[in-house]
N, C-alpha and C positions, 0 to 999 in steps of 0.2 A: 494348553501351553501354560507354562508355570510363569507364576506375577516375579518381574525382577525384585530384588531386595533393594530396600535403600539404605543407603549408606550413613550412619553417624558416628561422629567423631567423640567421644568422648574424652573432657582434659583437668587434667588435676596436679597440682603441685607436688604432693606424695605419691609415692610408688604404693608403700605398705598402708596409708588411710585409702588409697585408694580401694584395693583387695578386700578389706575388709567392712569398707561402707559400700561398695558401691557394685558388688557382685549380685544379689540379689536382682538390682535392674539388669544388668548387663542379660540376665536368663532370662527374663522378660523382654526385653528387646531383641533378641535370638529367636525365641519361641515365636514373636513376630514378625517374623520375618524381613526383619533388620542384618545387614552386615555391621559387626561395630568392630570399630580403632579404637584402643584405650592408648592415650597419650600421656605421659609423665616422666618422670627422670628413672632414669633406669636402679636398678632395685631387686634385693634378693626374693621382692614376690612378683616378678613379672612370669614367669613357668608357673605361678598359681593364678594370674590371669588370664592366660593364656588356655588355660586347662579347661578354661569354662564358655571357650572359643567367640574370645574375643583376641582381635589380631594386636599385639602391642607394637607402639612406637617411641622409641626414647626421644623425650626433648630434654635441653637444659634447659633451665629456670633454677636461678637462687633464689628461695623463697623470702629470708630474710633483708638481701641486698638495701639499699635504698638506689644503686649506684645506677642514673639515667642510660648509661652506655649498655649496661648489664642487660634495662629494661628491651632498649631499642635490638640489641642480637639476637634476645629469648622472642621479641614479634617478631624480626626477621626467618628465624628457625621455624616459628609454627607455622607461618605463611609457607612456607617453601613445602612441609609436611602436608599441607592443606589443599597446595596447588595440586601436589602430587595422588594424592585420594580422590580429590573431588566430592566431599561428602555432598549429601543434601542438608542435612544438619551436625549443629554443633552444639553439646552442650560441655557447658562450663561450671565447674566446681572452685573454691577457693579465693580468695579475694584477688593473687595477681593473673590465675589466665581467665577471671571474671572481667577484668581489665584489658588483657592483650589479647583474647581471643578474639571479642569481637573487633578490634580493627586487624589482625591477622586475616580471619571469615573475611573481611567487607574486602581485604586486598584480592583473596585467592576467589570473590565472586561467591560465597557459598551462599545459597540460598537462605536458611532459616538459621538464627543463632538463638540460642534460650542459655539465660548465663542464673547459674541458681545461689542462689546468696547464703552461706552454711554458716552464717553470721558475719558482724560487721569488724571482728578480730581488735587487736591490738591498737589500731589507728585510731577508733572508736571512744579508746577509753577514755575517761575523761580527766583532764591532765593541766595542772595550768602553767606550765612551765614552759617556754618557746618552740623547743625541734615540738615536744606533742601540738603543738599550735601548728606547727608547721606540714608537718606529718598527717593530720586534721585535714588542713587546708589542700595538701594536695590529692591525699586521696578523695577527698567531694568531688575534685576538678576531674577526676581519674574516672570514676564511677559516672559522673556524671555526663561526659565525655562518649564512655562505651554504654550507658545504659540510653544514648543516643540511637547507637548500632542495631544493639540487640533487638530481637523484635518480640521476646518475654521475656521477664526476670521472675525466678521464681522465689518466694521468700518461705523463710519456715517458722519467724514469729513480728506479729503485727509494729515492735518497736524497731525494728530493724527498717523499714520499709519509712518510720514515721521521720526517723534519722534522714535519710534523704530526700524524702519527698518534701521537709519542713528547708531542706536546703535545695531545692529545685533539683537534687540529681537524679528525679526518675520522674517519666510521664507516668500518674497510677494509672492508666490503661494499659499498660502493658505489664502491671504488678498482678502475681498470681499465687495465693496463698496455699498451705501446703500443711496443714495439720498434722501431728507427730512427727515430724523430722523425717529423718534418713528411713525410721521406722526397725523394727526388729522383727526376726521370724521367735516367735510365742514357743513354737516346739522345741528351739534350742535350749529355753531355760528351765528350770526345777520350780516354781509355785507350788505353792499349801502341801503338796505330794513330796517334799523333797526329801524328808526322811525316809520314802519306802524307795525313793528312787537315786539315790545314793550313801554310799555308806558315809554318815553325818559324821559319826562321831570315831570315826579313823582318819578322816580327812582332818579334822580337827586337829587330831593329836599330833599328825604328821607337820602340821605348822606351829604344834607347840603350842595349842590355845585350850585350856581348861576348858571340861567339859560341858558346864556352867555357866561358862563367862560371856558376859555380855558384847556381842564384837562391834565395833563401828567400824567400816570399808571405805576407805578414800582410794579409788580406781582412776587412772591417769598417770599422762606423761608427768614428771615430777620439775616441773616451771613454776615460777614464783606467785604469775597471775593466775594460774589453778588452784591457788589458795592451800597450794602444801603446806606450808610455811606454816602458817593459821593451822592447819590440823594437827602437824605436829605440836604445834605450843598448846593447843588445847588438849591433848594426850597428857603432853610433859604437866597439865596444871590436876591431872586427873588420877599422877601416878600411885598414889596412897589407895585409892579406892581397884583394892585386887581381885576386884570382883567385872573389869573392865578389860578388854582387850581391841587392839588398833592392829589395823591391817593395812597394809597401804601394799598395791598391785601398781606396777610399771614402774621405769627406767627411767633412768638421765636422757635429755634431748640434746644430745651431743649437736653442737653448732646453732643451736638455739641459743639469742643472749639472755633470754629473760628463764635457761633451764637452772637450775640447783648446781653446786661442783661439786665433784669425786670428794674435797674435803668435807663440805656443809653434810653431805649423806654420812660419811664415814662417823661421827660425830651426833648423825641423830640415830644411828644405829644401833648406838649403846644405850638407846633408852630401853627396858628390860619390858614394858609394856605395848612395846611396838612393834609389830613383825611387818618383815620387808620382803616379799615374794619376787620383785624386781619383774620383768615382763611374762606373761604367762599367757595360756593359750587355754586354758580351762578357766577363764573367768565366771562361765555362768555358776562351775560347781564353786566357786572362790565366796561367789553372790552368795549363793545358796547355806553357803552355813556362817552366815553377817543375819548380823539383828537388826540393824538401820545402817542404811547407805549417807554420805555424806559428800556432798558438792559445795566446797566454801569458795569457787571460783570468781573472778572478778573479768575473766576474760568474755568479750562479748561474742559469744558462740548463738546456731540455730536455733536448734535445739541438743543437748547433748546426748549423745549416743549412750555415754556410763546411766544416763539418767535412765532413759526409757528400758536398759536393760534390769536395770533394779527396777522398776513399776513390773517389768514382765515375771520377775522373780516373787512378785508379792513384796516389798521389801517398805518400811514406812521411810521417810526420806526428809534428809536436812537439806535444805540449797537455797544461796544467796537471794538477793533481791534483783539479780539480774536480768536481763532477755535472754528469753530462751530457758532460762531453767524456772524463773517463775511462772512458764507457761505450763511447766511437772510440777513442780511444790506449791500445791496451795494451803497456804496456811490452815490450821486446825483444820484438812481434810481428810491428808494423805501423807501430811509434813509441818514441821514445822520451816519458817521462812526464817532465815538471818542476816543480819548487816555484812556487807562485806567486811574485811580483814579486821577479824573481831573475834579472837580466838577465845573471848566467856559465853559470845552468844552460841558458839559449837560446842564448848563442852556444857552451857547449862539445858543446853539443847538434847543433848545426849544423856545426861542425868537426868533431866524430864520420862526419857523415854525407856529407858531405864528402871526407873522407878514404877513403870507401869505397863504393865504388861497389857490390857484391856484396851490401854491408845494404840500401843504398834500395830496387836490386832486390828483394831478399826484402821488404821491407815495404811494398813498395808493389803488390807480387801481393797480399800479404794484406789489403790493404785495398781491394784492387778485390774480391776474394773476398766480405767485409764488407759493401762496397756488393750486390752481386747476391743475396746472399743475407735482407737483411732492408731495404733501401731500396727496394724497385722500387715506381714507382706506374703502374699500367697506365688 
């Protein structure tokens, strides 16, 4: 007689971060014979979640809201979702159903909640101005509250974890760390081989980047706390040296307040050393012909997902002093490290590296080293 499957719920504020970080487990919890619900706002990738048979369920949730009433209908909706499955477990993605899932779980009875922390986001930052004080203040209470419920939290870098535990919002017993993030599959990217295994220098030309030319890659939604901003100005201070080229992959965060506007892009567009690919689907070949990756981020993410793909590409790497990306860039190993919103330390950073071919080498073995060693998802 065949063992039942058990049922988990899986829930995430994005439809499309969904698809793309979190399919991987999804065939892993299949393959183990799990039944899984992907829960999230519905979205032109749910027929690609679905594909890789997981059942989906649309919930609302306004990710950026602050509005209490907003909060209380988005638990009233996953609770009525929850009652109606019956999972055994639940797990939780994203800072607000890391919050409403578990007392959602704790209404609808569900046995196990594990809520996974993919950084401590925007509330985090550090701010000294009252709503961030404020905003601060309620999400400890928030976390603090549901990491009551949950019966693990998983984290994916040790400053995250130090944030609430130094504010009483989590019992470290029930904290459980998670080396390389989300993680990448290695076979999707181009390392050391990339020249035999795409054509380099037509992909090039088709983005209009000199055959020659040194590229630095800024990959991400295009928001302010992603340190676009900062990359662009460190391009625009770099424009005389023609021997440079900027790449910058992804789109506007349309209803995001801290995204870029249609005007602010239209305007950095016309910088002649910057090419703008807007969202793409072949990032790894995008990686593959950049000479250093660059993360001037301030936002407090796990670990970042652009990050670990550029370690898998071989690629030597710029990124802030923040959590989760100082836990990929260590200094004179694999990258060099830089101050937040500090667009001399990106471009003297990228003229360092530039200038020497013998460091990218070296830091770019070590971060493919990095990638193999604690990224592989099989």
């Amino acid at each position: 007689m065949s063992k039942s499957k058990k049922k988990i719920v899986l829930i995430a504020n994005q439809n499309e971060i969904f698809f793309r970080l979190r399919m991987p487990w999804v065939k892993f919890l299949i393959k183990n014979n799990f039944e899984v619900f992907a829960v999230t706002p519905k979205g032109e990738w749910t027929k690609s979640i679905e594909s890789y048979g997981a059942k989906h369920i649309a919930w609302e949730i306004n990710r950026s809201s602050l509005n209490p009433f907003g909060a209380i209908l988005s638990i009233l909706s996953l609770y009525k979702i929850l009652k109606t499955i019956k999972p055994d477990i639940t797990q939780n993605f994203h800072t607000k159903p890391n919050i409403f899932a578990p007392i959602a779980g704790k209404l609808a009875r569900v046995k196990i909640n594990v809520s996974t922390i993919t950084g401590l986001g925007y509330a985090f930052v550090e701010r000294n101005n009252i709503k961030g004080k404020v905003i601060q203040y309620i999400a400890t209470k928030s976390y603090k509250f549901s990491n009551m419920i949950s019966d693990k939290v998983f984290f994916q870098n040790l400053d995250d974890f130090n944030v609430l535990n130094i504010r009483k919002a989590i019992d470290p017993k029930k904290a459980i760390f998670i080396e390389g993030g989300s993680g990448v599959d290695l076979s999707d990217y181009f390392p050391n081989k990339r020249l035999n295994r795409l054509n380099y220098e037509s992909f090039r030309k088709a983005l209009g980047i000199p055959k020659k030319n040194f590229v630095s890659i800024f990959v991400g939604r295009l928001q302010y706390d992603k340190g676009i901003e900062e990359f662009i100005e460190a391009a625009k201070t770099l424009k005389n040296k023609n021997n440079l080229s900027f790449l910058v992959v992804g789109s506007l965060d349309h209803g995001n307040k801290r995204s870029v506007d249609e005007q602010k892009l239209k305007v950095w567009k016309k910088e002649k050393n910057i090419i703008f690919t807007g969202k793409r689907e072949d990032v790894p070949k995008l990686l593959a012909i950049a000479d250093v990756f660059v993360s001037p981020s301030y936002y407090r993410e796990g670990v970042p997902r652009t990050l670990l793909e550029a370690s898998a590409t071989g690629l030597p790497l710029i990124g802030t002093n923040m959590p989760g990306i100082k836990d990929v860039v260590i200094n004179n190993k694999n990258g060099i490290t830089i101050n937040i919103k500090n667009k001399n330390d990106i471009s003297n950073a990228i003229l360092k590296l530039s200038e020497n071919k013998k460091m990218c080498e070296d830091f770019g073995l070590k971060s493919l080293e990095f990638a193999k060693k604690s990224m592989i998802i099989k």
